[in-house]
N, C-alpha and C positions, 0 to 999 in steps of 0.2 A: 382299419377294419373295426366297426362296433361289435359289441358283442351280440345283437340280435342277428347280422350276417352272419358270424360264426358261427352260433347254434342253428340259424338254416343251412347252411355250406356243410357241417358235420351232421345235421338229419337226414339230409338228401342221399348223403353217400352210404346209410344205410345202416347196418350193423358195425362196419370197421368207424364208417363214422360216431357212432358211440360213444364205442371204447375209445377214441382217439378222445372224446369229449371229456369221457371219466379219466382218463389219463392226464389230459390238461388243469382239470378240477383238484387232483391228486395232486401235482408239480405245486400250484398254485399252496396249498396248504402244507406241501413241506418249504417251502420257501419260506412262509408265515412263521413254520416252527423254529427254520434255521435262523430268521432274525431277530426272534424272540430271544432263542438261545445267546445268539453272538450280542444282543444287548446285556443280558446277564452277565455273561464271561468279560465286558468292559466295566460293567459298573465291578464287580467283584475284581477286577483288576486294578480299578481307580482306588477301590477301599485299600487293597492293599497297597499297594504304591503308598497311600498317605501312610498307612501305620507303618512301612518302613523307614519312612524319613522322621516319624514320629519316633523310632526307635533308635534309629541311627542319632538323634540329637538329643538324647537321653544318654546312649551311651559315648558319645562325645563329655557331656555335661561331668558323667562319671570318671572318666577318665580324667578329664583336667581337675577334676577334684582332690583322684587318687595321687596322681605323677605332679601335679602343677602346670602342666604344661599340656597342650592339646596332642594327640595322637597321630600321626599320619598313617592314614587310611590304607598307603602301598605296602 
């Protein structure tokens, strides 16, 4: 169904059609926001993810510096 059928289909049926329209329009923009948001939350996940292996092999580096010998992690 296009969207020009739907905005006739929801005129037609009057007032509940509408609302039903603006409720659609509504859904439609918290969608946008929620993938907006969930790209955020992967990129700032991605960053961190890297500075933690950046740290973890910093403190590797440290460690075999300190003891000689590398660390096991368990």
């Amino acid at each position: 169904m296009d969207t020009n059928t739907l905005i006739a289909a929801l005129a037609n049926a009057g007032p509940f059609g509408i609302m039903c329209w603006i409720l659609l329009q509504q859904r439609k923009e918290d969608r946008a926001e929620r993938r907006e948001l969930d790209e955020q939350r992967l990129s700032y996940d991605k960053d961190r993810l890297a500075t933690d292996k950046a740290l973890s092999g910093a403190l590797m580096a440290l460690a075999i510096k300190i003891t000689g010998s590398p660390v096991d992690a368990g």
